[in-house]
Biotite code that builds the C-alpha atoms (Angstrom):
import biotite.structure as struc

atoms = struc.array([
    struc.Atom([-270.440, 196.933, -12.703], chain_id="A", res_id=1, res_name="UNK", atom_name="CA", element="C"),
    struc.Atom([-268.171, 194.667, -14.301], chain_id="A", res_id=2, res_name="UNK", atom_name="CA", element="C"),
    struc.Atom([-268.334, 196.038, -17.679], chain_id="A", res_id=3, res_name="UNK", atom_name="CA", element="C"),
    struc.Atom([-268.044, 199.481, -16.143], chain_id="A", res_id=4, res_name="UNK", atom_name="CA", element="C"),
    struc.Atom([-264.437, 198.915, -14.261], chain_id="A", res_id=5, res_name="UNK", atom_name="CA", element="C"),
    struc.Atom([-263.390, 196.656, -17.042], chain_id="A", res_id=6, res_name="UNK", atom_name="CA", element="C"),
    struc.Atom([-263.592, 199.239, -19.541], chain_id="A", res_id=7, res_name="UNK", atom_name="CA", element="C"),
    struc.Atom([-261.984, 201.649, -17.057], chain_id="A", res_id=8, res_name="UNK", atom_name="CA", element="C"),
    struc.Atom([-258.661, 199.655, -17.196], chain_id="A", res_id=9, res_name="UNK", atom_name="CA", element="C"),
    struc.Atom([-258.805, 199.104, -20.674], chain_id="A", res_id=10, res_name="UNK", atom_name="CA", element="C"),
    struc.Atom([-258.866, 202.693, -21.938], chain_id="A", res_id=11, res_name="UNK", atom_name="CA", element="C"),
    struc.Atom([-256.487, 204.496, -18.920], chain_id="A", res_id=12, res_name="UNK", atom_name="CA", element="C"),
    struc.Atom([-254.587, 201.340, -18.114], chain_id="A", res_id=13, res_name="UNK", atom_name="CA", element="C"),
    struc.Atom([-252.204, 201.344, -14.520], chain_id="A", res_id=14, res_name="UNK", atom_name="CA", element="C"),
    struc.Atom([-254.035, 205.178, -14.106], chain_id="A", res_id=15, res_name="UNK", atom_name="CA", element="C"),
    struc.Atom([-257.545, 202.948, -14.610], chain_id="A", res_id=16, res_name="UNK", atom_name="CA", element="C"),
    struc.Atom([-256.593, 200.260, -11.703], chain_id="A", res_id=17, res_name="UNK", atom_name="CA", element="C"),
    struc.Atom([-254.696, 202.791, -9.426], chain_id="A", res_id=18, res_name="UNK", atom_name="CA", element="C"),
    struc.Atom([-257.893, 204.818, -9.775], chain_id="A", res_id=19, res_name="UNK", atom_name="CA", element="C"),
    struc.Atom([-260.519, 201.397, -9.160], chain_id="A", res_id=20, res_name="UNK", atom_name="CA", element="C"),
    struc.Atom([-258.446, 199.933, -6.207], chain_id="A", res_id=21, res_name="UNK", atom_name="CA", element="C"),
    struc.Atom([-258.028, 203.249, -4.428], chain_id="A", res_id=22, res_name="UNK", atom_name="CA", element="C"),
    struc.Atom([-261.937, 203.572, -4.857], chain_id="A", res_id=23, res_name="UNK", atom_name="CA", element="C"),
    struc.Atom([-262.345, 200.063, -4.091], chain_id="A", res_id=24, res_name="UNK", atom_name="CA", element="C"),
    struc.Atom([-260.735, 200.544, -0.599], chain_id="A", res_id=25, res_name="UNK", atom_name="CA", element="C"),
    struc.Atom([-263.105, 203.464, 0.102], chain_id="A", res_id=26, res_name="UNK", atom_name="CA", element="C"),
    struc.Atom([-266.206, 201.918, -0.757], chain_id="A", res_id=27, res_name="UNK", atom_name="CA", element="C"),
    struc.Atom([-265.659, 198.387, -0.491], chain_id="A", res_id=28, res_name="UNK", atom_name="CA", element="C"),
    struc.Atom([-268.659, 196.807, -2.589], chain_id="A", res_id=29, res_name="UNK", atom_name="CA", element="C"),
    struc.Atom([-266.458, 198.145, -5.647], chain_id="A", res_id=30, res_name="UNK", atom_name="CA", element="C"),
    struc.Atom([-264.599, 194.476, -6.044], chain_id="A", res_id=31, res_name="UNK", atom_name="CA", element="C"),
    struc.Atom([-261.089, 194.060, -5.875], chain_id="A", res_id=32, res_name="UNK", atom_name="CA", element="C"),
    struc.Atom([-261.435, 190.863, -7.261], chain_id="A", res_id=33, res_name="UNK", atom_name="CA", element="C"),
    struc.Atom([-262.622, 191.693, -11.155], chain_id="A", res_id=34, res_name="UNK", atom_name="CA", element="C"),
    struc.Atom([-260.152, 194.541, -10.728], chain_id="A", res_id=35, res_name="UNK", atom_name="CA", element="C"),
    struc.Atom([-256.953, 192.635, -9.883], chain_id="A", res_id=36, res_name="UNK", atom_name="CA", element="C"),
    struc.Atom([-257.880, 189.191, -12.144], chain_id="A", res_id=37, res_name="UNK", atom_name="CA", element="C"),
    struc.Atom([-258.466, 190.852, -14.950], chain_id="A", res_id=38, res_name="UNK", atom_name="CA", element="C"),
    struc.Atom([-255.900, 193.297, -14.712], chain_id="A", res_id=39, res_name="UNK", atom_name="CA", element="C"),
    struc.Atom([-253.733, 190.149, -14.794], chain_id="A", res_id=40, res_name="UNK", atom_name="CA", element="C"),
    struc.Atom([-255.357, 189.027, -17.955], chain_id="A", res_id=41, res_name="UNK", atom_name="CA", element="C"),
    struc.Atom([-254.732, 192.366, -19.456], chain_id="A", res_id=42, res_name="UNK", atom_name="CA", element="C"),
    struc.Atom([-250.945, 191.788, -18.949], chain_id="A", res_id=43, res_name="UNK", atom_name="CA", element="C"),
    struc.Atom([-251.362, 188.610, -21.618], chain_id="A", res_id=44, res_name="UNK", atom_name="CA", element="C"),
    struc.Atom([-252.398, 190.517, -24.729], chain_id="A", res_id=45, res_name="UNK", atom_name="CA", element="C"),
    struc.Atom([-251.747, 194.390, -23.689], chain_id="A", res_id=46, res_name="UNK", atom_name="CA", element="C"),
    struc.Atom([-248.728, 196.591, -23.056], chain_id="A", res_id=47, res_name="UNK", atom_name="CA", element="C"),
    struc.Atom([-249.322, 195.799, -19.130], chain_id="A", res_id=48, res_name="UNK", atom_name="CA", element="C"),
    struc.Atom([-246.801, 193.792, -17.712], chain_id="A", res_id=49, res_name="UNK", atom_name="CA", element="C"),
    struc.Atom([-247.675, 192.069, -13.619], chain_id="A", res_id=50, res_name="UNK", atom_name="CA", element="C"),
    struc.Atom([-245.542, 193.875, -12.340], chain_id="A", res_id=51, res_name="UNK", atom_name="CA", element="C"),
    struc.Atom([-247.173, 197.193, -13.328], chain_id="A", res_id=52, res_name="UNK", atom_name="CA", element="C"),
    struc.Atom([-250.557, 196.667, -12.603], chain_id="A", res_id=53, res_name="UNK", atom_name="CA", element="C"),
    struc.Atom([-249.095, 194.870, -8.879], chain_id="A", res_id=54, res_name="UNK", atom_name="CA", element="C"),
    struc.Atom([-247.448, 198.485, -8.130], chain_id="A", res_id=55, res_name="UNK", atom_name="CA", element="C"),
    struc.Atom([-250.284, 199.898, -9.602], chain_id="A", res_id=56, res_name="UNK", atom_name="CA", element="C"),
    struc.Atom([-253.013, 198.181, -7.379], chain_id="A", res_id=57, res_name="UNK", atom_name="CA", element="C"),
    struc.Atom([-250.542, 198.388, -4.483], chain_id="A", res_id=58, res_name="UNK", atom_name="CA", element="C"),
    struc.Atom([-250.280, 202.484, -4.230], chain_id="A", res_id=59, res_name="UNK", atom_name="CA", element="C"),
    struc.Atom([-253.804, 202.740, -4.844], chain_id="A", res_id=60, res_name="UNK", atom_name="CA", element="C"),
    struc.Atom([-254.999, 200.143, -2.418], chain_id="A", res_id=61, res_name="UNK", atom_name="CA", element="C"),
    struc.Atom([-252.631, 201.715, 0.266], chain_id="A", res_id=62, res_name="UNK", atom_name="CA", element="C"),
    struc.Atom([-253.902, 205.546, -0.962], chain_id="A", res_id=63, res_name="UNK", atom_name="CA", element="C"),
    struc.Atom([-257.483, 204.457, -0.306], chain_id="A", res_id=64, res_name="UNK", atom_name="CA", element="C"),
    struc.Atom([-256.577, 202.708, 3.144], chain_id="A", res_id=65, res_name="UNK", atom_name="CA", element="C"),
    struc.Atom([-254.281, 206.067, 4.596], chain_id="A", res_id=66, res_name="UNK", atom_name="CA", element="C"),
    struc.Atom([-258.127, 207.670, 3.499], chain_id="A", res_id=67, res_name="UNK", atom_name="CA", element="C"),
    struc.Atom([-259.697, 205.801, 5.845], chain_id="A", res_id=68, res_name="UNK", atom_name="CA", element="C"),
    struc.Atom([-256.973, 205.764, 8.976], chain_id="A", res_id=69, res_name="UNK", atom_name="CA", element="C"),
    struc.Atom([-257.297, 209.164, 8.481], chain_id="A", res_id=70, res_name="UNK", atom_name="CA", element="C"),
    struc.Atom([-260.848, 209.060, 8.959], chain_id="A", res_id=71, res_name="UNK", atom_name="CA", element="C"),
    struc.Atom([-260.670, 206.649, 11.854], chain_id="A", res_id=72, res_name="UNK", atom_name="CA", element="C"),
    struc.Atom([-258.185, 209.073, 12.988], chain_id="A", res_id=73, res_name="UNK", atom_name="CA", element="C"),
    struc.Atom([-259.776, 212.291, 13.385], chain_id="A", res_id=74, res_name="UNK", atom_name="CA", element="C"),
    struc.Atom([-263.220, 210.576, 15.819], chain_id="A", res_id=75, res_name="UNK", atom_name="CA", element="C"),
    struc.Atom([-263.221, 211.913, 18.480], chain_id="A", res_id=76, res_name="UNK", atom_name="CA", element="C"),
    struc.Atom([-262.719, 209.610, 21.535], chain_id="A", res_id=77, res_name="UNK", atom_name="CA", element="C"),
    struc.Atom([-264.074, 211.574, 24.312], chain_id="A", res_id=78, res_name="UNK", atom_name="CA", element="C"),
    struc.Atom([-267.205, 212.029, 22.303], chain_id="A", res_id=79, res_name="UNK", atom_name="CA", element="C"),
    struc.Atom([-268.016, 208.170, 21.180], chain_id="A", res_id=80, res_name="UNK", atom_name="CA", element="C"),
    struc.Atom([-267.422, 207.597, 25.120], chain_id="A", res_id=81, res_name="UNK", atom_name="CA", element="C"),
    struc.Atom([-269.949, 210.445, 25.322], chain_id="A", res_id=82, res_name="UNK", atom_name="CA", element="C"),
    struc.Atom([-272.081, 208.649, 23.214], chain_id="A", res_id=83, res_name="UNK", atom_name="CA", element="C"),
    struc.Atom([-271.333, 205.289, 24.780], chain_id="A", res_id=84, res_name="UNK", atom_name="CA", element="C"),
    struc.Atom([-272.439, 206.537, 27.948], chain_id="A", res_id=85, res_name="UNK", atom_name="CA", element="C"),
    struc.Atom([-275.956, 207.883, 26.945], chain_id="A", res_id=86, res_name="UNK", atom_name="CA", element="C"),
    struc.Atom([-276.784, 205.594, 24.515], chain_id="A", res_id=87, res_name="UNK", atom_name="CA", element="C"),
    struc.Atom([-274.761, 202.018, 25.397], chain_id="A", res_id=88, res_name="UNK", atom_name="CA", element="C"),
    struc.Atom([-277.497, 200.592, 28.139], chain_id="A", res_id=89, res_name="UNK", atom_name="CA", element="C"),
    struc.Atom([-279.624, 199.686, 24.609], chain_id="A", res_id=90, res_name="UNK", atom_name="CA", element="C"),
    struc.Atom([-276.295, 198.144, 23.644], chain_id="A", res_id=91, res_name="UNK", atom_name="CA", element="C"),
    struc.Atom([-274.851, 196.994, 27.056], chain_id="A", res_id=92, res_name="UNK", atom_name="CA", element="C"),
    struc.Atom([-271.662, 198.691, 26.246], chain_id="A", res_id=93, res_name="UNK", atom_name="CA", element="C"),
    struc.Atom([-269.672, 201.051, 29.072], chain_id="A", res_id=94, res_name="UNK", atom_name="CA", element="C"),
    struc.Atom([-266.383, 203.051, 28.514], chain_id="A", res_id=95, res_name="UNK", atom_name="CA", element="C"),
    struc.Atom([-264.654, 200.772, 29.716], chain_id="A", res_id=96, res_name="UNK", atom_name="CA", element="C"),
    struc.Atom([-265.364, 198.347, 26.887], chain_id="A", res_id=97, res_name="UNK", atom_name="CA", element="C"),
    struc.Atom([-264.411, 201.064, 24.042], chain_id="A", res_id=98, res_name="UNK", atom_name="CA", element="C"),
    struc.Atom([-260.734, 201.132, 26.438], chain_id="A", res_id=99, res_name="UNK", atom_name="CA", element="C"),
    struc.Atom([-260.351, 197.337, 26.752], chain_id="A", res_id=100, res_name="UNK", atom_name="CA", element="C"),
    struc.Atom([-261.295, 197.537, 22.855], chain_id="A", res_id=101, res_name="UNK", atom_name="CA", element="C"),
    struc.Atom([-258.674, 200.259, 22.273], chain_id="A", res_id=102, res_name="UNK", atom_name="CA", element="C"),
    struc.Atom([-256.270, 198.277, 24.303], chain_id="A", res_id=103, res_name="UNK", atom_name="CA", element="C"),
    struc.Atom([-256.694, 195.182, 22.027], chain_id="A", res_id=104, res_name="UNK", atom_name="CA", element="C"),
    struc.Atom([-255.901, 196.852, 19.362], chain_id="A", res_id=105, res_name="UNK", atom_name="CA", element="C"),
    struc.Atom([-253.042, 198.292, 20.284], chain_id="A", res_id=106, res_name="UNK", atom_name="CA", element="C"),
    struc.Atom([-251.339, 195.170, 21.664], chain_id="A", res_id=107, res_name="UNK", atom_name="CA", element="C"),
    struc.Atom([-252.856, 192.966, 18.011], chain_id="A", res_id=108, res_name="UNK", atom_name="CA", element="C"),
    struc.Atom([-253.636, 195.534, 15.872], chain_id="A", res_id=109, res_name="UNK", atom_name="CA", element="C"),
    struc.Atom([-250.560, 195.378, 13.353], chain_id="A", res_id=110, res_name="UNK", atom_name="CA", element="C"),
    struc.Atom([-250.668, 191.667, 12.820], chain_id="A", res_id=111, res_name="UNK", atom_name="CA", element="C"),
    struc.Atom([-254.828, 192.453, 12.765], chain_id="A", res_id=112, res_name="UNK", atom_name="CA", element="C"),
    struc.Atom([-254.059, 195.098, 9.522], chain_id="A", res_id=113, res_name="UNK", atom_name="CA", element="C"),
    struc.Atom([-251.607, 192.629, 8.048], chain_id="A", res_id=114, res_name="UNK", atom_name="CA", element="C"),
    struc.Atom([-254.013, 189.900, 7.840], chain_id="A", res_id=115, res_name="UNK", atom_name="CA", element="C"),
    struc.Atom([-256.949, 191.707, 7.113], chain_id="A", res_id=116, res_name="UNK", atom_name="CA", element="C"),
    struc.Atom([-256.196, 192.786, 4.426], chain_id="A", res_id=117, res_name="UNK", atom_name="CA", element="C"),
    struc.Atom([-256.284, 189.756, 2.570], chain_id="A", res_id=118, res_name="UNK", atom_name="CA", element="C"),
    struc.Atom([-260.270, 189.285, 3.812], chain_id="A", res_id=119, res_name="UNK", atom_name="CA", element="C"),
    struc.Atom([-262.659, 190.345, 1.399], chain_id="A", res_id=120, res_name="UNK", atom_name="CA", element="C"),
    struc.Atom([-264.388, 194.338, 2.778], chain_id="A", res_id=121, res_name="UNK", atom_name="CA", element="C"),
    struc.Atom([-262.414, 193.958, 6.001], chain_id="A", res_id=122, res_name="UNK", atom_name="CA", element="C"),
    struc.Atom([-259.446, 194.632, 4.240], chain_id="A", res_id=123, res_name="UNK", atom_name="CA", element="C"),
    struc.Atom([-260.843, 197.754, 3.470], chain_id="A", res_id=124, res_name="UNK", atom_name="CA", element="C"),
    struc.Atom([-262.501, 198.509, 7.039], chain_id="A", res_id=125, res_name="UNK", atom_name="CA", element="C"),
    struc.Atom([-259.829, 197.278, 8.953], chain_id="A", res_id=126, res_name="UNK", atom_name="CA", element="C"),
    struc.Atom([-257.812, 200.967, 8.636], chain_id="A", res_id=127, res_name="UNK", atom_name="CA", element="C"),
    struc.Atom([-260.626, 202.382, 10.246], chain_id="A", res_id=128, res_name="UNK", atom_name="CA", element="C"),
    struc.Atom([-260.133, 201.251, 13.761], chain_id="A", res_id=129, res_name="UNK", atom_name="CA", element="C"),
    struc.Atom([-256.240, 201.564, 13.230], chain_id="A", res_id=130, res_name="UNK", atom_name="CA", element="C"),
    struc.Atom([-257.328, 205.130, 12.951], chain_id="A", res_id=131, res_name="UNK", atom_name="CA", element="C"),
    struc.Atom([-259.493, 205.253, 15.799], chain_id="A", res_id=132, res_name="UNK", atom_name="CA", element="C"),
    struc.Atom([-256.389, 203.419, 18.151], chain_id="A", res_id=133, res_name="UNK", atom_name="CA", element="C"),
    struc.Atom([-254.412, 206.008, 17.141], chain_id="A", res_id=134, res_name="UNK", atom_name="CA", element="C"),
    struc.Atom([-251.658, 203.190, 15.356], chain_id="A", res_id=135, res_name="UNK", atom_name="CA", element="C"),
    struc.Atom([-248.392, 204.266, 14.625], chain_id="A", res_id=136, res_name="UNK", atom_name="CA", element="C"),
    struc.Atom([-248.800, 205.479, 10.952], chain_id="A", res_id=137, res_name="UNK", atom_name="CA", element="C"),
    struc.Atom([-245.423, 204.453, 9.716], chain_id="A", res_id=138, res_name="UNK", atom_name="CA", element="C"),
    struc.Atom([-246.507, 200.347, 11.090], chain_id="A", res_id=139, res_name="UNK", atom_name="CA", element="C"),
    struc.Atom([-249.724, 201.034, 9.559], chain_id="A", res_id=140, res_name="UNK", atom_name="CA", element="C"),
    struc.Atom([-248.159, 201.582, 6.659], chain_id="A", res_id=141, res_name="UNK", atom_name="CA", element="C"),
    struc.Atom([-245.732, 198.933, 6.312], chain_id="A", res_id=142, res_name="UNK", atom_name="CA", element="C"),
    struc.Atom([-248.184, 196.271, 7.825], chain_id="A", res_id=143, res_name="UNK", atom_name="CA", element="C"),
    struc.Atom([-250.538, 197.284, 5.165], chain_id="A", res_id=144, res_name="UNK", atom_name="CA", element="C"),
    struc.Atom([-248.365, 198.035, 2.159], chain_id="A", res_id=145, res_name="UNK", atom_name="CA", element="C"),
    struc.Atom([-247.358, 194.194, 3.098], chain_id="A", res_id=146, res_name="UNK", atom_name="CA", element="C"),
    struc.Atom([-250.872, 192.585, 3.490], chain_id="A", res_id=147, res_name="UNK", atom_name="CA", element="C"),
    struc.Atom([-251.679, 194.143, 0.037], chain_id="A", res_id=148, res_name="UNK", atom_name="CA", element="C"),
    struc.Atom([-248.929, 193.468, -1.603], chain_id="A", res_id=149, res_name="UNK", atom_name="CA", element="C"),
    struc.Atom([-249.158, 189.958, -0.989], chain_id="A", res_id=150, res_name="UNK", atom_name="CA", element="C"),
    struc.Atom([-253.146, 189.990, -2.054], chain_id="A", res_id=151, res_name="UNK", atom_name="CA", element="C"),
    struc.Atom([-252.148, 191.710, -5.285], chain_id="A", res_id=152, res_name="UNK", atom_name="CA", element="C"),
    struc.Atom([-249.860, 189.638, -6.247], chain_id="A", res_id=153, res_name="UNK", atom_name="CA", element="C"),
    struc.Atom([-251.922, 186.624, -6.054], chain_id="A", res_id=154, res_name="UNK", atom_name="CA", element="C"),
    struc.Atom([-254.898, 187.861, -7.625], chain_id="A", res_id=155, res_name="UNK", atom_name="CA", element="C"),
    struc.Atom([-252.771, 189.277, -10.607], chain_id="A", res_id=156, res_name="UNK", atom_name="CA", element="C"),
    struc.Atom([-250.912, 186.170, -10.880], chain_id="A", res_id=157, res_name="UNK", atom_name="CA", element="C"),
    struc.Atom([-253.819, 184.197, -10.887], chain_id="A", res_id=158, res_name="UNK", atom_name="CA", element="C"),
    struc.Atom([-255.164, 186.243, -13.482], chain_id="A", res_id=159, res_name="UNK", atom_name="CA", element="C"),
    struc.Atom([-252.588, 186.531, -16.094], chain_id="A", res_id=160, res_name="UNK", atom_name="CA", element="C"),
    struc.Atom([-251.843, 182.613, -15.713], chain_id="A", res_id=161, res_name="UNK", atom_name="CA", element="C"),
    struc.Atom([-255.877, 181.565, -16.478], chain_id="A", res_id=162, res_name="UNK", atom_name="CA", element="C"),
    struc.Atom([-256.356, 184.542, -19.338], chain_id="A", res_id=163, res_name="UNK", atom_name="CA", element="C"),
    struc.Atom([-259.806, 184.498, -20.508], chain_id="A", res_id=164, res_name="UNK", atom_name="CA", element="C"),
    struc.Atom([-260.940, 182.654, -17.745], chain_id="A", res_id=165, res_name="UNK", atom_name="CA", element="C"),
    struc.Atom([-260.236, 185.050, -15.311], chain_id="A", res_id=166, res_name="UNK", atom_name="CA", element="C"),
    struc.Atom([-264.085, 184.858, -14.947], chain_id="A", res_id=167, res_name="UNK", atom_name="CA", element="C"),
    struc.Atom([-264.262, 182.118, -13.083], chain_id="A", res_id=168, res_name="UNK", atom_name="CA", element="C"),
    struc.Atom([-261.825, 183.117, -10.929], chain_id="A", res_id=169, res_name="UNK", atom_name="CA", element="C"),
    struc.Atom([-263.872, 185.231, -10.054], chain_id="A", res_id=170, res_name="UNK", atom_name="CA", element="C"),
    struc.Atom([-266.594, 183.304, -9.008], chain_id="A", res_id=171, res_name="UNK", atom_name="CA", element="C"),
    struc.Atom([-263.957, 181.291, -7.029], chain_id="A", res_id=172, res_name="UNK", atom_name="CA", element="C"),
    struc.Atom([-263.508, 184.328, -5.222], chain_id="A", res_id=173, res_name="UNK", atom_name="CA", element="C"),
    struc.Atom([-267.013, 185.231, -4.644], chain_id="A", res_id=174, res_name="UNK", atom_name="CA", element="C"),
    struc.Atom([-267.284, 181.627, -2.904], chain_id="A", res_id=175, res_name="UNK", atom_name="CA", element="C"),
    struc.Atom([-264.366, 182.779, -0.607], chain_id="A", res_id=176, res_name="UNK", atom_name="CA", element="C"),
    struc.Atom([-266.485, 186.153, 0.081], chain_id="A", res_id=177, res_name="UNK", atom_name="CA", element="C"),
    struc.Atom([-269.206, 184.444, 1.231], chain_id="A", res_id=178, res_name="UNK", atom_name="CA", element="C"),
    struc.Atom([-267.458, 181.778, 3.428], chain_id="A", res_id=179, res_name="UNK", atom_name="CA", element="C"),
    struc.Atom([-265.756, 184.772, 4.841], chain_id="A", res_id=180, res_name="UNK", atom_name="CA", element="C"),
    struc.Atom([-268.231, 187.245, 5.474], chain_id="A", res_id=181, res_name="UNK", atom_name="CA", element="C"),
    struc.Atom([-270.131, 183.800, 7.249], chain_id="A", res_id=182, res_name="UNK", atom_name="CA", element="C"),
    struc.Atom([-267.238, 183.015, 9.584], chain_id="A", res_id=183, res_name="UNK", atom_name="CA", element="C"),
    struc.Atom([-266.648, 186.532, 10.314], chain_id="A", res_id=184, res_name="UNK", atom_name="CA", element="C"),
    struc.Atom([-270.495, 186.660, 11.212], chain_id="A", res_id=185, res_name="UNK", atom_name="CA", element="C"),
    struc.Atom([-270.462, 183.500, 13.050], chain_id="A", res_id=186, res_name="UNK", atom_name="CA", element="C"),
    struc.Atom([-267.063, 185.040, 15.139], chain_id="A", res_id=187, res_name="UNK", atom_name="CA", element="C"),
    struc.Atom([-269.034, 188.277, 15.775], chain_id="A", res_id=188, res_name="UNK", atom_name="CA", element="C"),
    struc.Atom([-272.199, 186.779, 17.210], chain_id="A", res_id=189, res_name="UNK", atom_name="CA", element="C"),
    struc.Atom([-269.913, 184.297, 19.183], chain_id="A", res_id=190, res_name="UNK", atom_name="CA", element="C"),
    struc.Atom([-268.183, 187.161, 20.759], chain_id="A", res_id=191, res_name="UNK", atom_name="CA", element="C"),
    struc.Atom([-271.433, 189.051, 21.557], chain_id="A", res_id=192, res_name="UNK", atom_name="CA", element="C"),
    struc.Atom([-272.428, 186.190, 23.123], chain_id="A", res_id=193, res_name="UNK", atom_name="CA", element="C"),
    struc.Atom([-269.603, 185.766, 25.450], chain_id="A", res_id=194, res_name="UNK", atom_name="CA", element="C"),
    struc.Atom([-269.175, 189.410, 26.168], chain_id="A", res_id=195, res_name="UNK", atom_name="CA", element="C"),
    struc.Atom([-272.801, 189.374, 27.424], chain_id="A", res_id=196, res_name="UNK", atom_name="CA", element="C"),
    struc.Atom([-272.624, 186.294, 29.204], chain_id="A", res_id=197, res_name="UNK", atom_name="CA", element="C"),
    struc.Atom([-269.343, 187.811, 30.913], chain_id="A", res_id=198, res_name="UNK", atom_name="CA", element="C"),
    struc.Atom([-271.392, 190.899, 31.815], chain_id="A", res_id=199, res_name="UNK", atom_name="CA", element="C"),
    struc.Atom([-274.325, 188.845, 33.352], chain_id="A", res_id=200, res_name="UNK", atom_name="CA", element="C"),
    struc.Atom([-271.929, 187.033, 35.937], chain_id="A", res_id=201, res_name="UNK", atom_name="CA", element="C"),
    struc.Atom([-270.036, 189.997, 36.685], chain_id="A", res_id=202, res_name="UNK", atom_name="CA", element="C"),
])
C-alpha cells in the first residue's frame, strides 16, 4: 500500500494528498502516517513546500470527517432505541444508556473531537458519534479543523526535517498505533466492566 499512495503524491502532488487524507478519514486503515511523513519529505527535493501539503492534508482530512458527521448524522435515533430495545438484553444495554451516552457527548464531545483526532483510526471515527449527538456543525468544525491541523503539522514537520528517513518514522508511529489501540482497548473493557458491575447492584 505504501508504494501505491506514495506514487499517488508523487505524480498529482497537493491534489494526490488532499485526495489520500480525505480517503484516509473514510476508511481509516488507509494510513495517515506514510501520507503526511512523506509528504514532508517530498517538500525537501520537490516543488512542495510544508505549508502546502499542511493545507492540503488539512481540507482533505476535514472533507473526509464532515463525510462521516454526516453519516452519523442522518441514524436515526428512534430506530437504534428501537433496536436497543429488542436486541440490548444480549448486550445489557436499555435506552436509557444510548441517552446518558448522548448526554456525554454533548457536555465532552468538542474537547472529545479535538483530541481525537490526534489518535490513530479514532481520529477518523470520532465524527461519527458527533453526528449521531447531533453536535453543533460549526464546533465540529472548528474543533476538528484544530485537532488536525495540529496532527498535520507535526507529521509533515517531522517528515521534511528526517528526509529519507521518513521510514522510520513511520515505524515510530506504528509503535504509537499499537500502544494506542491497547490503551483504548484496555479503557473500553474497563468501562464495560464497570457499567455492568453498576447494573448488577442497581
Amino acid at each position: 500500500m505504501e508504494n501505491w499512495i506514495t506514487n499517488i503524491m508523487e505524480q498529482f502532488g497537493y491534489a494526490g494528498i488532499l485526495l489520500l487524507i480525505a480517503l484516509e478519514n473514510v476508511f481509516p486503515p488507509i494510513p495517515s502516517e506514510v501520507i503526511l511523513t512523506f509528504g514532508g519529505f517530498m517538500t525537501t527535493y520537490s516543488s512542495l513546500t510544508i505549508t502546502g501539503v499542511v493545507i492540503a492534508a488539512t481540507v482533505g482530512s476535514v472533507l473526509g470527517a464532515v463525510i462521516l458527521y454526516g453519516a452519523g448524522y442522518l441514524i436515526n435515533v428512534d430506530r437504534l432505541e428501537g433496536w436497543i430495545d429488542r436486541y440490548g438484553r444480549f448486550l445489557r444495554l436499555k435506552k436509557e444508556d444510548i441517552r446518558r451516552a448522548d448526554a456525554w457527548f454533548d457536555k465532552y464531545g468538542y474537547w472529545t473531537v479535538l483530541f481525537c483526532r490526534m489518535i490513530p483510526l479514532i481520529r477518523s471515527l470520532i465524527s461519527i458519534p458527533a453526528g449521531i449527538s447531533k453536535m453543533k456543525f460549526g464546533l465540529f468544525l472548528l474543533y476538528t479543523t484544530i485537532g488536525t491541523l495540529i496532527w498535520n503539522i507535526v507529521l509533515v514537520s517531522v517528515g521534511a526535517a528526517v528526509g529519507g528517513s521518513w521510514e522510520k518514522i513511520v515505524g515510530f508511529m506504528d509503535v504509537y498505533s499499537n500502544i494506542a489501540y491497547v490503551a483504548i482497548a484496555v479503557f473500553g473493557l474497563g468501562g464495560i466492566y464497570l457499567f455492568l458491575r453498576k447494573r448488577k447492584r442497581a
